[in-house]
C-alpha angles and dihedrals in degrees: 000000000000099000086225094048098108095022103131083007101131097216111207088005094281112059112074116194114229103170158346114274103168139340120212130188098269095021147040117220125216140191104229136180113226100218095193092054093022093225129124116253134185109237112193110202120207111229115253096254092063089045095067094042098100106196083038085069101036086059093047097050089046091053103031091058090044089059096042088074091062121105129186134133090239098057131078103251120245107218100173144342115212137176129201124179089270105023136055114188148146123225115225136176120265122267114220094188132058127264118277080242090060096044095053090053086049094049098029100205123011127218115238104266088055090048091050089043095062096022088056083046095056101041089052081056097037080047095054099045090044082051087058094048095256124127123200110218099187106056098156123133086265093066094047111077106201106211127221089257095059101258129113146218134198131220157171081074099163097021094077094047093060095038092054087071088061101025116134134180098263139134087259088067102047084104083060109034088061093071103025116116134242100265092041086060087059104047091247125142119302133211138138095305085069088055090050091052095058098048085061095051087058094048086056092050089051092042103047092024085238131073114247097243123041138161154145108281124020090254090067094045084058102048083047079060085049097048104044124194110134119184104242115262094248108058080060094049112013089199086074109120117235097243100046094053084051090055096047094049093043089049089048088038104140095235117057091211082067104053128060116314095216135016089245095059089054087048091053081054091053102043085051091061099040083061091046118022082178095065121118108199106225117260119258088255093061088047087055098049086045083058094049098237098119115048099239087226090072113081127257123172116222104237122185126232074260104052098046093041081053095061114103124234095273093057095252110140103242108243117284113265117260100249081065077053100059091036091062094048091039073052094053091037091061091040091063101040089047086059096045087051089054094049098050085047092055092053093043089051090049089049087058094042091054100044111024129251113335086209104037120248101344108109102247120219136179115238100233123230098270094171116114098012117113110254097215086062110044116115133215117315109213098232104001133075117216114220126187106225101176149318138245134182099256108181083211102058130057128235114294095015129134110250104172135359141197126252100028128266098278106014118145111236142172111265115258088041107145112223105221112209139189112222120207134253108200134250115323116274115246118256116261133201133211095260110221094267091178111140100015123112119266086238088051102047092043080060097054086052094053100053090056079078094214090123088246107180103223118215126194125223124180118223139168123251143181096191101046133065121237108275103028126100112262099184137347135208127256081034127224119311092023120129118252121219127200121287092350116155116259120218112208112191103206122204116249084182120243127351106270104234099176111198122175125271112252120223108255104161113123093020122109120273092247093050094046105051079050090050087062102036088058099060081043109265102134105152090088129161138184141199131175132252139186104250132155085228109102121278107288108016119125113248097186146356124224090227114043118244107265094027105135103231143144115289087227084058113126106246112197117201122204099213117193115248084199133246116322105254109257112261138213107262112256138193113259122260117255116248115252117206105203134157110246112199100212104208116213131200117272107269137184097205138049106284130191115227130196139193121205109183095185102317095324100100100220092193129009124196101343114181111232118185131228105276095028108122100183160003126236113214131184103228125184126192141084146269112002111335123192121224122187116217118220125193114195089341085310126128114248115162145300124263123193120215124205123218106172140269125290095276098034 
């Protein structure tokens, strides 16, 4: 279908089409402007080889009405499906925001607050429609439009239903294929637990940057699906919490049987973990022994989403890493010079004992091997009296670990000696650099601090700007490509849009049109319009301006200018036309509640605040008058549209 087919085309004989927004592999999707409600709408146009197809259409109509009665903030509002003998489309309402697909390619991989914020979003949607008895199909990043304020909706509802049916394993599908489950690649039965899978095929993508299953052709892709098997979450980005990991793999588990039953029940999950980012979901085999089908005296070990991801395909656990390795022989190491320790201390105590006190009087003791214990878990030294003196990032020991002492592992010293230690830190920290925040909201771009986890302190600052729009970052410090330290403060610079220059309106009333928009252009008012109006002043003088001359406003200000069309041309004298008295049946919008209508002919009100109760479709009316008259329509003192009423030509 040629993209500019339907461009300046008016649809129902209200929505004119004004341009292409986004082309998909079964529709087209325009920016329109509805003419009856003046507001702009998206229309999404079905291509011409799904239009003759006829039980293509029967389907889509079917759907597509079905799913306009659903209602949710996270889902893109259906206003109306319509067909006509060459075209097939729904009417939405307009986006303004980019697509979670094209958020993800803009950010690369999100931390997971980010990921919990649009993944509890969509399973509220995902929770509505199921309620309904409508499953999605096509849950995928492309389906899912993120919004300025942070918030997301999903759509194509209603579509996919009706394109499973005809789906087929093309190039056409490789978005899809990518987040269809398991039973949908092989053609099995579908409900919400599909659409549950997927979403936790998504939260994977945003979590690890990259989807679980991937290949060359859309037929591998799906027999990955088939096959199952996806590496934990973790072991791609190590920052992933527990819980959540546990909540995507259960979601993308192979069996549905195995995953969430509802939507709901994904979104308690989820919940839990928002209130507690700490919290571990027990294992199947605890929620068995809670529910009493496995007696708790029989042995089950405790294995993590890892662990049992890592498993190969004949059930054999894969061999441990290496660092579990080292630990165990770290482990056998200490053992033996602990024992060592100990042995050295038993002659040097029988030594004592045989010969009497080597320092006279003073109670001797020997300073234990500290060094790779965890200092929040030592216990009383008889004699000595640990002390933490510091702490330092060491790569070697882990988090909390010993990793020197004073004095030294088997020293004699007096009783009473303190042993001073330096705990370890960890690894280092990578280092991390300021990221180029420019353009996203200040909310947004708070959020993505935040999920670095270095405890920065954000601080907002409003500045003018000519190249962002009000609301979005226009500089950081430290700017891009600085290093961040832990817990430093972040300054965000938020657009307050342009500078405001205010000048003084010139009087431009009785010049030419063409002097007077210079007039104005000159002292800096350059956003100028103009409209035409009957006037008796010669053709193209302004008659009047929208903001008076000397009024002290911004130079970015809208200036209308009233622009004479000329005196109307002199005409032959003709007999007046004979009043008609006719019944004129004014037709009102469908409603579910009591409405007041009211009728202005000119300034004389016909009718005023009428009821009109639920079911009602018009009000007949007796009208007198002649030639086309012109009524304006008012709902609950609200303008709805004009309506022009024949009565007939001068001899009738």
């Amino acid at each position: 279908m040629d993209k500019d087919k339907y461009i300046g085309k008016m649809l129902d004989g209200r929505y004119e089409i004004l341009e292409v927004i986004g082309v998909g592999g079964m529709a087209v999707v325009y920016k329109a402007r509805c003419h009856r409600l003046n507001r702009l709408v998206a229309i999404k146009i079905l291509k011409d080889e799904y239009s003759k197809d006829e039980e293509f259409r029967r389907r889509f109509q079917a759907e597509s009405q079905a799913v306009a009665m659903l209602s949710h903030p996270n889902i893109v509002s259906v206003y109306d499906v319509s067909s006509s003998d060459d075209t097939d489309h729904i009417i939405m309402e307009l986006i303004d925001g980019i697509s979670l697909k094209q958020y993800m390619e803009k950010k690369g991989v999100l931390n997971w607050k980010e990921t919990l914020h649009f993944a509890m979003q969509i399973a509220k949607a995902l929770e509505h429609a199921h309620s309904r008895g409508i499953v999605h199909r096509d849950i995928k990043p492309h389906n899912v439009m993120v919004l300025k304020n942070g918030s997301v909706k999903v759509a194509d509802f209603g579509i996919a239903q009706v394109t499973s049916a005809t789906n087929t394993m093309t190039k056409e599908a490789l978005g899809s294929v990518h987040y269809i489950s398991p039973e949908q690649a092989k053609g099995g039965r579908v409900d919400c637990r599909s659409d549950i899978y997927s979403l936790g095929i998504v939260m994977y993508e945003m979590i690890t940057g990259r989807v679980p299953y991937d290949g060359d052709t859309p037929v591998s892709v799906a027999i990955a699906h088939i096959n199952g098997g996806a590496e934990a979450p973790s072991l791609l980005n190590p920052n992933t919490p527990k819980g959540l990991e546990q909540i995507i793999m259960k979601a993308i588990s192979l069996s549905p049987k195995d995953r969430y039953p509802s939507a709901t029940a994904m979104l308690y999950d989820m919940d839990e973990f928002r209130k507690d980012p700490e919290k571990v979901f027990p294992t199947a085999n605890e929620e068995a022994v809670e529910a009493g089908q496995v007696p708790e005296h029989l042995p089950h070990r405790e294995q993590s989403i890892a662990q049992r991801t890592a498993q190969d395909r004949s059930g054999k656990p894969k061999p441990k890493p290496r660092d579990e390795e080292d630990r165990g022989r770290g482990a056998t190491i200490a053992i033996v010079s602990c024992a060592v320790v100990a042995a050295i201390a038993v002659i040097i105590f029988l030594v004592i004992m045989a010969q009497g006190s080597l320092f006279g009087d003073a109670k001797m003791v020997t300073v234990p091997n500290l060094i790779g214990q965890y200092y929040e878990e030592l216990g009383q030294f008889e004699g000595i009296r640990v002390v933490r003196q510091s702490s330092e990032h060491n790569a070697e020991y882990a988090k909390g670990q010993i990793i020197d002492q004073s004095p030294d592992p088997d020293q004699e010293v007096v009783e009473g000696t303190k042993v001073f230690v330096i705990v370890s830190l960890g690894a280092d920290l990578p280092e991390k650099t300021m990221e180029d925040l420019t353009g996203y909201t200040a909310d947004e771009a708070e959020l993505f601090l935040e999920g670095l986890d270095m405890g920065l302190t954000v601080k907002r600052y409003s500045v003018n700007s000519d190249t962002q729009p009000v609301g979005a970052v226009v500089r950081t410090e430290p700017a891009q490509g600085q290093v961040l330290r832990q817990g430093q403060t972040v300054g965000l610079y938020v657009s307050t849009g342009p500078a405001v220059e205010t000048k003084r309106v010139p009087r431009v009333v009785g010049q030419n049109v063409t002097t007077a928009i210079q007039s104005l252009d000159v002292v800096g008012f350059k956003n100028v319009e103009t409209r035409e109006v009957e006037s008796d002043e010669p053709k193209g003088t302004v008659v009047e301006q929208s903001i008076s001359g000397g009024t002290l406003v911004d130079v970015n200000q809208k200036i209308v200018l009233s622009v004479s069309l000329g005196p109307e041309e002199p005409s032959e004298p003709t007999e007046p036309d004979q009043e008609v008295t006719l019944e004129y049946l004014f037709q009102i919008p469908a409603h579910d509640q009591t409405v007041l209508l009211s009728i202005l002919w000119g300034e004389v009100w016909l009718v005023e605040d009428v009821p009109m109760e639920p079911g009602v479709e018009g009000y007949t009316l007796q009208l007198t008058g002649t030639g086309v008259q012109s009524y304006d329509i008012y709902i609950d003192g609200a303008y709805l549209q004009t309506v022009s009423v024949e009565f007939g030509t001068h001899g009738e």
